[in-house]
Residue, then its C-alpha position, 0 to 999 in steps of 0.5 A: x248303833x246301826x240298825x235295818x230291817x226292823x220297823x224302827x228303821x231310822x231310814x239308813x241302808x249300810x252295806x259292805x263291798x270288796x274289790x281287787x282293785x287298788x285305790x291308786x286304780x281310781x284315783x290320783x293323789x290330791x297333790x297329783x291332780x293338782x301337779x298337773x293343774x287339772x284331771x280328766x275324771x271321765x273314767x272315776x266310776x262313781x256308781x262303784x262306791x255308791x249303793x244302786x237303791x233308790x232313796x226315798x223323797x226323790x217324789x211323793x209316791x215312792x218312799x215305802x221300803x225305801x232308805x232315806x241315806x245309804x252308806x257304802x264301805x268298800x273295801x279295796x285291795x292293799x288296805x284303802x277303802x272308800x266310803x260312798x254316801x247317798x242322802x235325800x237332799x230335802x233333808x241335808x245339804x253339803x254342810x249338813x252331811x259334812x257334820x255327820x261325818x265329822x261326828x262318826x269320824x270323831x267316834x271312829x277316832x275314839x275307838x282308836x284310843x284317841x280320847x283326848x281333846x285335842x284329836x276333836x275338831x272344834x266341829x265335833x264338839x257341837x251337837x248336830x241341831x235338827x229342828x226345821x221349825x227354826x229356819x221357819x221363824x226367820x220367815x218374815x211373817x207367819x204363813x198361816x194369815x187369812x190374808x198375805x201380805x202383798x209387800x211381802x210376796x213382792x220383795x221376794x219376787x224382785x229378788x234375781x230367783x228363777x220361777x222355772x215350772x217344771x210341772x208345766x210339761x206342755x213347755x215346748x220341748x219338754x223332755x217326754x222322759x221327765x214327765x212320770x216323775x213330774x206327775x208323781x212330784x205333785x201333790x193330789x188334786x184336793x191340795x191343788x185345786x183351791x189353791x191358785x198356783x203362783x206365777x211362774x216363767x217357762x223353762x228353757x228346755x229348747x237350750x238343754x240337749x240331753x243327747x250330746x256328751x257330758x265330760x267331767x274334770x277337776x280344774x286346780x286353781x292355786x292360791x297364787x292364781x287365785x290372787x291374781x284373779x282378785x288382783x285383776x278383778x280390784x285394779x280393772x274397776x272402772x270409777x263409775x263402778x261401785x268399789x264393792x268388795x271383791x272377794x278371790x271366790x268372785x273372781x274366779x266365778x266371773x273367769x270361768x263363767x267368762x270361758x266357759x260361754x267363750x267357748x261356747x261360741x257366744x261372742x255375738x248372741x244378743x240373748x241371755x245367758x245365765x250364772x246360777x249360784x247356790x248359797x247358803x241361808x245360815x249365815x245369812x240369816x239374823x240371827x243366824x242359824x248353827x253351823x250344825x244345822x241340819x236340813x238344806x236351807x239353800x237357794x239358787x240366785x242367779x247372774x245374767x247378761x248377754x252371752x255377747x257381753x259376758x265374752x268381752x266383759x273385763x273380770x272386774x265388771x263381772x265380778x262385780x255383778x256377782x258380788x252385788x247380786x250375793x249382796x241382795x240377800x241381806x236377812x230381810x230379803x231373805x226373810x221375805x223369801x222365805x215368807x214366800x215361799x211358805x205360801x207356796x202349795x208345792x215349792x219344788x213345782x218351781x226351779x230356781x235353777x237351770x242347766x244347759x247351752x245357756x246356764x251355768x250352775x255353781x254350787x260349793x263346798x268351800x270352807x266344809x273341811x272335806x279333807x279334814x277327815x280322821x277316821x284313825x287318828x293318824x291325821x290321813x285326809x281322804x285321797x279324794x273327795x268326790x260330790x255326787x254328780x249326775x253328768x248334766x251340762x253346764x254344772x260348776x262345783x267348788x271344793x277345798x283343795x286336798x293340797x295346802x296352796x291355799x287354792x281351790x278345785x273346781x269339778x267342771x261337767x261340760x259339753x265334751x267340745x266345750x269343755x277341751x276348749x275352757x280347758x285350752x283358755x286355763x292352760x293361756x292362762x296360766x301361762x299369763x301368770x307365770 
């Protein structure tokens, strides 16, 4: 049952919207983008599928009157439709909300006559869990101590996790721009002020040009091609390198960061650069939480090396990095991170990651099904699934592929320079492998 515009409003804004376009004006099939091996997506306008109403929970201070999730159908000429969803992202990430859409694609299917058991996904038949108290048990440690456990706070700081504040608006080269969402981000003075802040590290913020062009493109990367990535990566380990295994996703983690910094120019800088990674706690986690979790446990660790070195480094010393770093975050690890970060007086005070000339940031939605939803029965996948992006330099998002070749797409948001150029080392690439 949907309800608004009453006092027991769960929160969620739905509205309908009809347009005399066609769907095949916004989008090529999945098996045409990937025919061609990558699609310029500058000109997909994702506002026209999304509500323009501001969520609550973006900061502290605006959240009265406001949904926490909005839902837009939009009805589109020739029967297509699409659907644009918004959601708080304190409150779910990818795999949360690919829960509620399998569980309103399931009772869609149903009023569809589809009862029997088997036009339900296993996915469907759990029941979808919130209880945010749960991911705090798997903290190491209560956080309610007098006193906090110094070993504790320690391992989790040892951990590759940046410690960005972005509150510290006195950062040279602070955008002016961010600065009334930073002030209504924090919490008032009586929470702050007899709680000492933890140590934080400054944000590179001279490394962020807000100003230069962002392009947008969904990169295809075949199964075969993904094979021998992992082929290239396995057989380049050099014996003195630890034989961890390397799986196709590292691989082709460690081949795009590779190019992405190439065609930055980076073949000689002696500084740092970065490859900040989103993963999932469930899993990790011991024991680990549902799938049906619901609520965002995620966390960004990160790569580095010199830009000078990521340039000339062979995929498997690369891979093999991203690997180990992934490995750190064994359930005792996290446990401490998570014991850390309870005593935090406001975690969102501190960025774990970074965008920009000198970061790349990676987040997925591998293995979530995205393609997989049946609102009719009739076994007909989205024609296009598109994360919610802001168009922000350095920003690498993984997905399913809408095609069975048992590859994976890869929505790329790059300086528009940049970019033609990562795209130029995919084509020789390609041709490497034919």
């Amino acid at each position: 049952m949907i309800t608004y515009n009453t006092a027991s409003d769960p929160g969620v804004e739905w509205s309908v919207v009809r347009l005399a376009e066609p769907i095949t004006s916004y989008a090529p099939t999945a098996s045409e983008r990937a025919s061609q091996g990558f699609w310029v997506g500058d000109a997909f306008t994702q506002n026209t599928f999304l509500s323009q109403t501001r969520l609550a929970l973006a900061n502290l201070r605006d959240y009265e009157g406001l949904p926490s999730m909005t839902i837009q159908i939009t009805l589109l000429e020739g029967g297509g439709y699409g659907i644009g969803i918004k959601l708080s992202h304190c409150l779910a990430d990818a795999q949360a909300l690919m829960v509620f859409m399998q569980q309103w694609a399931s009772a869609c299917r149903i009023l569809h006559g589809h009862t029997n058991s088997n036009s339900l996904s296993p996915k469907d038949k759990l029941n979808p869990i919130f209880n945010p108290s749960l991911l705090d048990t798997k903290a190491s440690a209560g956080i309610n101590t007098p006193t906090p456990d110094p070993t504790l706070i320690t391992k989790a700081r040892n951990l590759p996790l940046h410690r960005y504040d972005w509150w510290k608006t006195s950062d040279p080269a602070y955008p002016p721009i961010m600065i009334p969402n930073t002030t209504n981000s924090k919490p008032p003075p009586e929470y702050l002020t007899p709680n000492p802040l933890s140590p934080s590290t400054p944000a590179p913020w001279a490394t962020w040009d807000f100003t230069k062009p962002v392009s947008y493109t969904q990169i295809h990367f075949t199964g075969p091609e993904l094979d021998h990535l992992r082929q290239q990566a396995c057989t380049q380990l050099e014996p003195t390198q630890t034989h961890t295994p390397i799986s196709r996703l590292d691989a082709l983690l460690a081949h795009i960061w590779t190019l992405i910094n190439q065609a930055r120019g980076y073949d000689q800088l002696k500084e740092k650069v970065y490859l900040n990674i989103t993963l999932g706690a469930r899993t990790r986690l011991n024991p680990p939480l549902p799938e049906t979790f619901i609520g965002s446990p995620i966390f960004i660790t990160h790569v580095s090396t010199s830009g000078e070195e990521i340039c000339t480094s062979t995929i498997s010393k690369t891979a093999s990095q991203i690997r180990s770093t992934i490995q750190q975050f064994t359930p005792d690890n996290l446990g401490a991170m998570l014991y850390d970060a309870g005593l935090e007086v406001s975690p969102q005070r501190l960025w774990q990651g970074f965008m920009g000339q000198r970061h790349t940031l990676i987040t997925s939605w591998l293995r979530l099904g995205v393609y997989e939803v049946d609102f009719d029965g009739r076994g007909r996948g989205p024609r296009y699934v598109h994360a919610v992006m802001q168009m922000m330099d350095g920003c690498v998002q993984v997905m399913d592929s809408g095609v069975e070749d048992g590859g994976v797409d890869l929505g790329v948001y790059l300086d528009r320079e940049v970019l033609g150029r990562v795209l130029e080392g995919i084509r020789l690439f390609g041709n490497e492998g034919d």
